[in-house]
C-alpha positions in Angstrom: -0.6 9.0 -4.7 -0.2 5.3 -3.4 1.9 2.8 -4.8 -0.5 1.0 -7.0 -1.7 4.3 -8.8 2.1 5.5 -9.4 2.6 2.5 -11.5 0.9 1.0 -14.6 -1.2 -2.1 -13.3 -1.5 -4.4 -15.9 -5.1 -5.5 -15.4 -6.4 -1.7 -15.5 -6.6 -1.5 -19.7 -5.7 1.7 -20.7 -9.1 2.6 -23.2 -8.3 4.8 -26.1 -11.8 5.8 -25.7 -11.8 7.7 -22.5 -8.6 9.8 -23.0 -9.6 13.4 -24.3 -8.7 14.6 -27.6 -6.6 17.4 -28.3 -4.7 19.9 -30.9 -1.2 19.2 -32.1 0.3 20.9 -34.9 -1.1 18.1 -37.1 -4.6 17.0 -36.0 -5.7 15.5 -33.2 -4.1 13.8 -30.4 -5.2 11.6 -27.9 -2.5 10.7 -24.4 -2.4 7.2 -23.8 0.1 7.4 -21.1 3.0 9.3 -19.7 5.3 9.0 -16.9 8.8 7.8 -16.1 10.9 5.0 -15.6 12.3 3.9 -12.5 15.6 2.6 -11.5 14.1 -1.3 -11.3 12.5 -0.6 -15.2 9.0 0.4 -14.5 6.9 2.5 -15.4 5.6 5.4 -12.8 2.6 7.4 -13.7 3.1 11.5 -13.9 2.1 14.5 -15.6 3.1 15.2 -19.2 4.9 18.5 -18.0 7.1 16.3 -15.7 7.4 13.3 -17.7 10.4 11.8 -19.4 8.6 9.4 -21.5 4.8 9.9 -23.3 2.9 7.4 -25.9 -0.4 8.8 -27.7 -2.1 8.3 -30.9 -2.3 11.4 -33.1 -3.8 12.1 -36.4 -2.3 13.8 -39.7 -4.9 15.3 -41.5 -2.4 18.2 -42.9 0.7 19.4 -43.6 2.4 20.9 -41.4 6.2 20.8 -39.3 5.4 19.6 -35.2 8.6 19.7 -32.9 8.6 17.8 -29.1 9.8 18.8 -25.6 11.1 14.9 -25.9 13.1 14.5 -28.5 13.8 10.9 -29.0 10.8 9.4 -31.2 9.7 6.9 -32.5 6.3 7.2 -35.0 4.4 4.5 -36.6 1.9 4.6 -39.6 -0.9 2.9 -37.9 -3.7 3.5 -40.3 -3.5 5.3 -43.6 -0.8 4.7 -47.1 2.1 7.3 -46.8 3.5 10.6 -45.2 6.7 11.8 -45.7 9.2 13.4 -42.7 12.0 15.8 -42.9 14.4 15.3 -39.9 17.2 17.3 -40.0 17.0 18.0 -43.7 17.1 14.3 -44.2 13.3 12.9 -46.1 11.6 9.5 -44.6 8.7 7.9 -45.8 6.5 6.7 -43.1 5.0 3.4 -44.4 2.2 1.3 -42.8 3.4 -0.5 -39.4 7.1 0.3 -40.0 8.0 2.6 -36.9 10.5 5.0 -37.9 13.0 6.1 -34.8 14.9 9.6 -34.1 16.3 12.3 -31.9 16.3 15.6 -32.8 15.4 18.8 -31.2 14.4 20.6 -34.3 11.1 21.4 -35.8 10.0 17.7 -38.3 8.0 18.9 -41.2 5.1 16.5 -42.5 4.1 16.4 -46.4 2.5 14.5 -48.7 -0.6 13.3 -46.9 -3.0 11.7 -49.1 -5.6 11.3 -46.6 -6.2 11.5 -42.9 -3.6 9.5 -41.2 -3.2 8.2 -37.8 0.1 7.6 -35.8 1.3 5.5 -32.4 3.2 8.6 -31.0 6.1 7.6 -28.7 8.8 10.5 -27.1 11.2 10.5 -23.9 14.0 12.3 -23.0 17.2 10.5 -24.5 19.2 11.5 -21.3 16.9 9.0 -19.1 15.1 6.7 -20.9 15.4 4.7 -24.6 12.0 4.2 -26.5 11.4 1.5 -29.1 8.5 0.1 -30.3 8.4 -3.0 -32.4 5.3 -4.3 -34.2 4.6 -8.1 -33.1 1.3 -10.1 -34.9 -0.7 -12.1 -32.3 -1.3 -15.8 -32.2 -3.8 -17.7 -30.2 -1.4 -21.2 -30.5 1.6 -18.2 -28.8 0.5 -16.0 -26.2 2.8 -12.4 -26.3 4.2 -11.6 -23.1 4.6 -7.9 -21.8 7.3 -7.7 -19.3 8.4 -3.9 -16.9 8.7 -1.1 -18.9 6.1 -2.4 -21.8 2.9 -1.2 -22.8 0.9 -3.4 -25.4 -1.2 -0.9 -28.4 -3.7 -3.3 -30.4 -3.6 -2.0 -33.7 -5.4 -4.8 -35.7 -7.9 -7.7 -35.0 -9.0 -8.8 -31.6 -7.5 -10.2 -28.4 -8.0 -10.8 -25.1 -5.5 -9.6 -21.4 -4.7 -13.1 -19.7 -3.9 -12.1 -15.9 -3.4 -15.4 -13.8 -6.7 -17.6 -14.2 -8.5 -14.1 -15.2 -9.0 -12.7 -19.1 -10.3 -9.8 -19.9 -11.0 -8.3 -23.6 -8.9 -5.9 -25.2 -10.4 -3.5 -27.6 -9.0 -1.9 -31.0 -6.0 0.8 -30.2 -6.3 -0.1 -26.1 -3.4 -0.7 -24.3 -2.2 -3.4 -21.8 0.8 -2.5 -19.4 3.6 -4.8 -18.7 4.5 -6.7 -15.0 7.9 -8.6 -14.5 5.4 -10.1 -11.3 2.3 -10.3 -12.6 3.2 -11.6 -16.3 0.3 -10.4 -18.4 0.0 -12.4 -22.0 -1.7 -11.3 -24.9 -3.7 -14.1 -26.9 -5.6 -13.5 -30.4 -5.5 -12.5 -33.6 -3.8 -9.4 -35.4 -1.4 -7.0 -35.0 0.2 -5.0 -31.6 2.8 -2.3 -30.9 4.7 -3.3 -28.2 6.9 0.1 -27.0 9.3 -0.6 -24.4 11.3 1.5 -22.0 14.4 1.2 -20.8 17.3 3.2 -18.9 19.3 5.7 -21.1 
């Protein structure tokens, strides 16, 4: 594998669309991405068994308990009212756009579904890496920046990848990768998750 494909190049979108859905104790589940971090911050491209870090969009449609070879996580409502999670005996309510950050290594159980949900998934290894995501709205008067160790997840409205003097169109639920060098912005309207990295 050359350089360019271990890492995340920001101007190669990430579409939602052409990852392959799969079973999880929940619903569905489609990988976005999953790799590790190196010792400069960025992100290098692997395979889920040897990754320290994985982001994917899953569906609830049931309840059920899930549990994660990576235990640090962070889950965000991304379309749907309400689910709640037992962690450790303790009850959260997931609410819309509102990630909702753990660690545990035991089984979390899901309840309360009132309809089919759907989640930006986000796990690592708390050893290596530290995951957080935090939901940013898009403005065309302020581009968003995404720096090493980023990726960008359009959850709402329309926007467009500006790379140098080139732009590119980013659909619903894509996602853009971060460059220290190459300094991608995000310009339009609505709402992104912007997880981010960083050395444990």
């Amino acid at each position: 594998m050359s350089e360019a494909q271990a890492t995340f190049a920001p101007e190669s979108i990430l579409e939602l669309s052409k990852s392959a859905k799969k079973q999880w104790e929940l619903g569905q589940v489609r990988l976005i991405a999953a790799g590790t971090l190196s010792e400069n911050g960025t992100l290098q491209r692997s395979s889920e068994a040897e990754s320290t870090w994985q982001v994917s969009i899953r569906s609830i449609e049931h309840e059920a308990s899930f549990s994660s070879a990576l235990p640090a996580q962070v889950i965000t409502l991304v379309a749907g009212d309400f689910v709640e999670l037992t962690v450790d005996g303790e009850q959260h309510g997931l609410e819309p756009l509102r990630p909702l950050k753990f660690t545990t290594n035991a089984p979390v159980e899901a309840s309360q579904p009132t309809e089919e949900l759907l989640t930006v998934y986000v796990a690592a290894d708390p050893q290596k890496v530290r995951p957080t995501v935090r939901i940013v709205e898009l403005s065309k008067k302020r581009e968003q920046y995404l720096f090493d160790g980023q990726l960008g997840i359009l959850l709402q409205g329309s926007a467009s990848l500006l790379l140098g003097e080139g732009q590119q169109s980013v659909n619903l639920r894509d996602t853009v990768a971060g460059s220290d060098a190459q300094e991608p912005r995000i310009s339009g309207r609505g709402v992104m998750a912007v997880v981010s990295f960083d050395l444990a």
